[in-house]
C-alpha positions as a printed Julia matrix, in Angstrom:
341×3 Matrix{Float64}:
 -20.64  21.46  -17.22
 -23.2   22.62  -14.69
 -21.3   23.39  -11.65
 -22.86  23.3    -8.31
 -20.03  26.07   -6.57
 -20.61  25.56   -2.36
 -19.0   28.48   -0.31
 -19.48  30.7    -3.77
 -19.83  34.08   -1.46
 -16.68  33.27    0.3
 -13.09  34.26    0.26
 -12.12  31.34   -2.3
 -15.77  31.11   -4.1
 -15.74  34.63   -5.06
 -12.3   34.44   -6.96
 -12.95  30.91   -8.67
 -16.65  31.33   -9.79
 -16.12  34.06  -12.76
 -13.03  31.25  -13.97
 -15.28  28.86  -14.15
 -17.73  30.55  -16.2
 -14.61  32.25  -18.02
 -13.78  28.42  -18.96
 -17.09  27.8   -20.09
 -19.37  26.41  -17.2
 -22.57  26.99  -15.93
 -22.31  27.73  -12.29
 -24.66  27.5    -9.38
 -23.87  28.77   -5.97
 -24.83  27.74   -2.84
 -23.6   29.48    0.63
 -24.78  30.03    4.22
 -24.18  33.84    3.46
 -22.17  34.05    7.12
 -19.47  35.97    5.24
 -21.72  37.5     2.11
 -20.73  41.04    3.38
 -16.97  40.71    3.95
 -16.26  43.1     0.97
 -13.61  45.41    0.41
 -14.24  47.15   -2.73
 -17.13  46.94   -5.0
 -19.37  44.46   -4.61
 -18.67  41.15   -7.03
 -21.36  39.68   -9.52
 -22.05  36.6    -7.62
 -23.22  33.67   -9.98
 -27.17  32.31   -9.82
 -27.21  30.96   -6.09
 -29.13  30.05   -3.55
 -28.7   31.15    0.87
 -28.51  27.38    2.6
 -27.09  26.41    5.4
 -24.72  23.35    4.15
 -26.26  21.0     7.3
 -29.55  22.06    5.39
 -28.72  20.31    1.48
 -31.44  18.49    0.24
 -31.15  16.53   -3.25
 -33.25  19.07   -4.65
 -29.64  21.25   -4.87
 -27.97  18.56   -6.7
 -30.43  17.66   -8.93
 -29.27  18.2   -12.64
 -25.52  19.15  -11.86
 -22.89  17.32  -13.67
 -19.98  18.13  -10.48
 -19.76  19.65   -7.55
 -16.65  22.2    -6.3
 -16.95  21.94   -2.51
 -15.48  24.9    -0.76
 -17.91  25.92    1.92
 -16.35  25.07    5.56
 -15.62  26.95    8.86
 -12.85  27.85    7.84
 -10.04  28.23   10.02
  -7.99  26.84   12.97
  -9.04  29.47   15.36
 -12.4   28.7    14.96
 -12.03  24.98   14.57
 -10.8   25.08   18.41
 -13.33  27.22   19.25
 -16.1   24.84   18.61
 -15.16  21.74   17.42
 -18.01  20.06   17.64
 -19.73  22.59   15.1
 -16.76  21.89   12.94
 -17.33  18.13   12.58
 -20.74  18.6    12.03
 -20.54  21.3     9.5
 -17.43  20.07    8.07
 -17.13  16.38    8.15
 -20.92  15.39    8.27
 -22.72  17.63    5.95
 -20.16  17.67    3.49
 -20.63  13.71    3.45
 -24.2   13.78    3.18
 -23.65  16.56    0.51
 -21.16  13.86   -1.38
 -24.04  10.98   -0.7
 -26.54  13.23   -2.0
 -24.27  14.19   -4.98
 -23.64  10.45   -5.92
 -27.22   9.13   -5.23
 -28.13  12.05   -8.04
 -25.62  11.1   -10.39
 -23.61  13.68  -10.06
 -20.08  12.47  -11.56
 -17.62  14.55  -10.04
 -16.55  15.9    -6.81
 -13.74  18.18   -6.51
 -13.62  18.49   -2.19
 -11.04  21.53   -0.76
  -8.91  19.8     1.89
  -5.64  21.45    2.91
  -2.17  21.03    3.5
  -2.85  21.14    7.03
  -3.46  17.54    7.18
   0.11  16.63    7.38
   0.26  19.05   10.73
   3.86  18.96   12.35
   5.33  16.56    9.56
   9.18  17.55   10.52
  11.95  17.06    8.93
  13.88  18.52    5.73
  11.86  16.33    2.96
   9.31  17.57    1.0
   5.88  15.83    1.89
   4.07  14.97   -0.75
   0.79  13.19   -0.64
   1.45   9.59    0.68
   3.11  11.03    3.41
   1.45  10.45    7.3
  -1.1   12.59    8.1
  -0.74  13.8    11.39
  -3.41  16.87   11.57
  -3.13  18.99   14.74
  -6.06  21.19   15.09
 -10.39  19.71   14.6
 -10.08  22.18   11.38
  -7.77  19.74    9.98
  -9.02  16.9    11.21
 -12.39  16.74    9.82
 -10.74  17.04    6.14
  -9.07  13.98    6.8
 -12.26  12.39    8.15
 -14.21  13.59    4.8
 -11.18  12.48    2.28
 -11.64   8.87    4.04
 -15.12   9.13    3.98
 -15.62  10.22    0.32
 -12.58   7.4    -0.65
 -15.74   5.42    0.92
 -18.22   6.67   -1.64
 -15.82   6.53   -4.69
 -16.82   4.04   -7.42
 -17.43   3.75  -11.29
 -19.67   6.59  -11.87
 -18.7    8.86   -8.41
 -15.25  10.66   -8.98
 -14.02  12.29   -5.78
 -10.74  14.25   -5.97
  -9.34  15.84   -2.93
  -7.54  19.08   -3.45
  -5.18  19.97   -0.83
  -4.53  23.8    -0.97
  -1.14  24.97    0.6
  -2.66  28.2     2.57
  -4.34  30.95    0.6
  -3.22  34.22    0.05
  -4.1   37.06   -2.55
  -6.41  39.69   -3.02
 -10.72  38.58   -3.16
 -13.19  40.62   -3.46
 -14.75  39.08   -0.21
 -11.09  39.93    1.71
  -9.64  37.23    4.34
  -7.43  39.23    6.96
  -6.72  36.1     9.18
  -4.61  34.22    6.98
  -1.27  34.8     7.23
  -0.03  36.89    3.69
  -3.12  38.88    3.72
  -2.54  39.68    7.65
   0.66  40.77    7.54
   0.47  42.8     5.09
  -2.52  44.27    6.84
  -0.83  44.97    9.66
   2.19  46.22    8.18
   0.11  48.81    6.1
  -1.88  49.9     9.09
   1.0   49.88   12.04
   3.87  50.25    9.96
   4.9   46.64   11.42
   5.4   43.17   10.22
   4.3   41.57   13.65
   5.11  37.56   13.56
   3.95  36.42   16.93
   5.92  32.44   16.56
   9.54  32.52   16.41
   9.05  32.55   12.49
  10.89  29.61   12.02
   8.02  27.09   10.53
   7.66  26.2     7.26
   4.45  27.51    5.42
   3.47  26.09    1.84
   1.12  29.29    0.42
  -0.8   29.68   -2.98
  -2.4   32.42   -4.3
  -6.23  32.6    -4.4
  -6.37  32.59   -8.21
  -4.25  29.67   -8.75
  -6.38  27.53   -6.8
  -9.43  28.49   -8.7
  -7.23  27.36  -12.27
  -6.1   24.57  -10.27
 -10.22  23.4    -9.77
 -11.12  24.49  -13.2
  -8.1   21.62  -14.63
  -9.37  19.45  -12.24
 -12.77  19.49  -13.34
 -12.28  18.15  -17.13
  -9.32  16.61  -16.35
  -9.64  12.72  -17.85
 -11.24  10.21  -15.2
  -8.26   8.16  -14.63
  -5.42  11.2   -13.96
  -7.65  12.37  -11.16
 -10.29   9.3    -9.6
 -10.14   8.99   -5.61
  -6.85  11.01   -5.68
  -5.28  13.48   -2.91
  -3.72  16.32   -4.44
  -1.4   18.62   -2.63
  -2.29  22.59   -4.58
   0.41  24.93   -4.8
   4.08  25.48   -5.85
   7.39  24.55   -4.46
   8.79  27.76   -4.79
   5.74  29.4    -2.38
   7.39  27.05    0.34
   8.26  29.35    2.93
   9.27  29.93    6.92
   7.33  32.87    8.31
  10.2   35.37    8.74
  10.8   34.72    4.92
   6.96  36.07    4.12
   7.51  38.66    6.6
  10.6   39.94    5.07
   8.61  39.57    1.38
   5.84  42.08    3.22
   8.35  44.49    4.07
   9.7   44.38    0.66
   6.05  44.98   -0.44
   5.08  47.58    2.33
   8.68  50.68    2.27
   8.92  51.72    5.24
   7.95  48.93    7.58
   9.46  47.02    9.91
   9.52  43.3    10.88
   9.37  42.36   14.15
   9.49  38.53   15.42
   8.13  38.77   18.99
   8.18  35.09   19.35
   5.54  35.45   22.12
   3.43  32.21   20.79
   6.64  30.4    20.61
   7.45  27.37   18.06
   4.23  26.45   16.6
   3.79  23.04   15.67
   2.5   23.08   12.63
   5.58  23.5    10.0
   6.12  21.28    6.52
   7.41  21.88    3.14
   5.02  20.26    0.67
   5.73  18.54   -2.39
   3.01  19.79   -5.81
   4.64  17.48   -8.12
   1.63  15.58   -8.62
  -1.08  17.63   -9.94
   1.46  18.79  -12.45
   1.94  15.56  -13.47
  -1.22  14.57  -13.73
  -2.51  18.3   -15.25
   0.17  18.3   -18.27
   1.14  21.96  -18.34
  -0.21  23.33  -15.04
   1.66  25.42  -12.68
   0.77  28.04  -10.56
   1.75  31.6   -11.52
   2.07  33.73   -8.19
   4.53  34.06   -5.81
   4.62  35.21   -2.36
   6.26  38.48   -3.32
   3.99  39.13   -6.27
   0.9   38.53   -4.09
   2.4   40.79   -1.07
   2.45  43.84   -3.88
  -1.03  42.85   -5.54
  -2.86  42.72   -1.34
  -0.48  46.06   -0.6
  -2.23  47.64   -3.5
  -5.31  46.44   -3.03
  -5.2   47.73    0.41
  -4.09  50.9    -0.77
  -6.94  51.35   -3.43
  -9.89  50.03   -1.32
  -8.53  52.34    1.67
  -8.65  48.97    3.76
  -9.39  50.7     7.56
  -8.02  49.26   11.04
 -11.73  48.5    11.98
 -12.19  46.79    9.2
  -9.63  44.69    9.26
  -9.69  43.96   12.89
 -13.35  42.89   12.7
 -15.13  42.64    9.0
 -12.35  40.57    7.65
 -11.77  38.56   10.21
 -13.73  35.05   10.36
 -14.13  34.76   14.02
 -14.7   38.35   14.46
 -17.58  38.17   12.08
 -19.24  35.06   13.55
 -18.79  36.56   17.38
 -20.27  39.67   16.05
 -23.32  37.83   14.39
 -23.84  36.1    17.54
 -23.55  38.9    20.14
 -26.47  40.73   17.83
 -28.54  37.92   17.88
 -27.89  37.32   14.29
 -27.33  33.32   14.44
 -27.85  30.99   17.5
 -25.15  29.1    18.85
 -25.04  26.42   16.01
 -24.27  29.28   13.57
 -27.35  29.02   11.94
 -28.91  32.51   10.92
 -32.42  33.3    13.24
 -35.72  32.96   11.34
């Protein structure tokens, strides 16, 4: 297929664009760019693309692709809160119009990244799988369930959408996250010699590793019509179900010589579910996700190691609101996020 890849310079774009072309596709990038230069390492062989803003998509972009992958979103809670009204626009209404656009060009299938998020502070000892209530606490989570609605909407004959809720990423990219929660404790741990948990560590986290989502996508792209048409998906594996003093114990493991400390200063956050992947491995005969959490706390400690990660930079260059406040302070972007002419 010809692959239209959105968010292809970012954390998840930059892991899942060579498997695409290892499986065979054609891919096309598109990407604001707001996060091009978040590297650590050397710099990664970025498929054909183009630097557009995604409010900016014209059908010209989707003109001769055969699906889309969306990825490209602000990207976290922290920023969500900080401007939510830049993450509805951004994330709920351009990546409609993208899906309109998409459709009206004949574009066949949509693979959209939604989260695990959506089910926010589900509760309770069950395992929530995709029926479940969606109760999303933060606008970052509440404009994917706006666009899953919105895109069940556009669904019809010759329009597949397919929502793809990733459990929370962790794992080594090229183009490093540090504020997710894996990658920043390990971080920390490295650079302070402390696992520093700032909740009480008791909420449950579902997490899956960076590359698994990208094989995840890839199946999801060829799957047949009918295993995957206007369905949610929750991405992950049970076993990556975890409370936050669990991973922090798994980063100690990873990281000799530090030590965990559960400060508890944030208190009980809200947002704390065990999710339920038995879907997508029904429907993908075969698939299942191959990291673990203590796997991909050795593979970031090494990484970390090799690439000499640096305090600076992982206070500021691989942090997404650092970045964005930085790029505004010099007069990169204005105050939509949109890079001065």
């Amino acid at each position: 297929m010809r692959v239209l890849l959105t968010g292809h310079q970012g954390y998840l774009g930059t892991v899942m664009a060579p498997v695409l072309a290892a499986a065979g596709h054609e891919v096309v990038g598109l990407d604001a760019g707001l996060f091009a230069d978040c590297v650590l390492g050397p710099a990664p062989a970025d498929p054909p693309g183009e630097r557009v803003d995604l409010r900016d998509i014209t059908a010209a972009h989707v003109a001769g692709v055969d699906a889309v992958i969306h990825l490209a979103a602000l990207s976290n809670d922290p920023l969500g809160s900080l401007a939510p009204d830049l993450t509805y626009d951004i994330n709920h209404h351009a990546s409609v119009r993208l899906a309109r656009l998409a459709r009206d060009a004949g574009v066949r299938r949509f693979l959209y990244a939604s989260t695990c998020s959506v089910y926010g502070a589900a509760g309770g000892d069950d395992l929530v799988a995709e029926d479940a209530p969606l109760r999303p606490v933060t606008p970052y989570a509440e404009s994917k369930v706006r666009v899953e609605d919105d895109l069940h909407a556009l669904a019809d004959d010759d329009f597949t959408p397919v929502y793809m809720r990733n459990a929370t990423a962790f794992g080594h990219s090229p183009r490093l996250r540090a504020d997710i929660v894996l990658n920043n404790l390990v971080g920390h741990a490295l650079l302070s010699g402390e696992v520093l948990v700032l909740s009480d560590g008791t909420p449950w986290r579902p997490l899956v590793h960076a590359a698994d989502i990208a094989r995840a996508f890839t199946a999801a792209l060829t799957a047949p019509r009918e295993a995957v048409h206007d369905r949610a998906f929750n991405i992950g594996s049970e076993i990556n179900n975890v409370t936050v003093a669990e991973i922090a114990a798994q980063v100690a493991e990873a990281v000799p010589g530090s030590k965990v400390n559960i400060t508890g200063e944030n208190g009980a956050d809200p947002r704390s579910y065990r999710v339920d992947f038995s879907r997508f491995r029904t429907a993908i005969p075969g698939f299942d996700c191959e990291w673990t959490v203590k796997d991909g706390a050795l593979e970031l400690a090494g990484a970390y190691r090799k690439h000499k990660l640096t305090r600076e930079d992982f206070e500021a260059r691989f942090t997404r609101l650092a970045v964005l406040r930085a790029a505004s302070d010099a007069g990169a972007v204005d105050d939509t996020l949109r890079w001065r002419r």
